[in-house]
C-alpha positions as CSV (number, residue, x, y, z in Angstrom):
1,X,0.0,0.0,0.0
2,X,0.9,3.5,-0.9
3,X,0.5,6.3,1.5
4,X,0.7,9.7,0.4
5,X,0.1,12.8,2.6
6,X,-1.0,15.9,0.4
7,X,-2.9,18.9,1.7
8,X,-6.4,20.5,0.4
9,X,-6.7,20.8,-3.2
10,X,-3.4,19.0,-4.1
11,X,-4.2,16.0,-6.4
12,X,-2.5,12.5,-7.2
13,X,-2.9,11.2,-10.3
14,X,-3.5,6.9,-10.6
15,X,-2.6,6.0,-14.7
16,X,-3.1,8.0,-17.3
17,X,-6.9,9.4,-16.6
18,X,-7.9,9.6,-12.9
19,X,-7.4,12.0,-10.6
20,X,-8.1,12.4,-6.6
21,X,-8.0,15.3,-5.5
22,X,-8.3,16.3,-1.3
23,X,-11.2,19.0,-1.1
24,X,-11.8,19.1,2.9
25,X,-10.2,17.6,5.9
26,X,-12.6,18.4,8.7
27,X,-11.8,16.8,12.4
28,X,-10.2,13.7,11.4
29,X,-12.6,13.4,8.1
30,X,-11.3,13.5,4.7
31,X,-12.9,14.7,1.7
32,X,-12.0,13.9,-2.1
33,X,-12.9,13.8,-5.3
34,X,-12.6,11.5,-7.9
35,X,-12.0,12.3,-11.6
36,X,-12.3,9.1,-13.6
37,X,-13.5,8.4,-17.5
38,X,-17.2,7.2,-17.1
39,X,-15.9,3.6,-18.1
40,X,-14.4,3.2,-15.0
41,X,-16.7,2.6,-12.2
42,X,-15.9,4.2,-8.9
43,X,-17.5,2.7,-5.6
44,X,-16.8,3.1,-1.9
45,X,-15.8,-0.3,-0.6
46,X,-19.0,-1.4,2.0
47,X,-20.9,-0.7,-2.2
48,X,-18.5,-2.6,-3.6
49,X,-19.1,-5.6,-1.4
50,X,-22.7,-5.1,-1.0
51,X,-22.8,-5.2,-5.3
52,X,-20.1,-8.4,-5.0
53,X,-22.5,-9.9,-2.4
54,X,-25.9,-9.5,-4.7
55,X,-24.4,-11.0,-7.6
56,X,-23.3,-13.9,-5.6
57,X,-26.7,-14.8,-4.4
58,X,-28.3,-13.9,-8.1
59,X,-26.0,-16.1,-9.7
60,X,-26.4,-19.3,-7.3
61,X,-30.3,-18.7,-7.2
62,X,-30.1,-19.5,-11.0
């Protein structure tokens, strides 16, 4: 794992076309934004595993 300290509005880039940007830190909260071509689908992680977890159970019920 990389870990990168950077401050409000400084920005890492990931590959050729997606940014993250760092638009708030609030009391411990960080807030970003993420800059990706529309063909790449961008989900926080307890999404991720909740849309990993419902295809499971769709593809066993059939």
């Amino acid at each position: 794992m990389l870990v990168i300290g950077r401050d409000v509005g400084e920005v890492v880039t990931i590959g050729e076309n997606i940014r993250i940007k760092v638009m708030a830190v609030e009391g411990g909260v960080v807030r970003f934004g993420i800059s990706a071509p529309r063909e790449v689908v961008v989900h926080r992680s307890e999404i991720y595993k909740r849309i990993k977890e419902q295809e499971l159970e769709r593809s066993s019920s059939s």
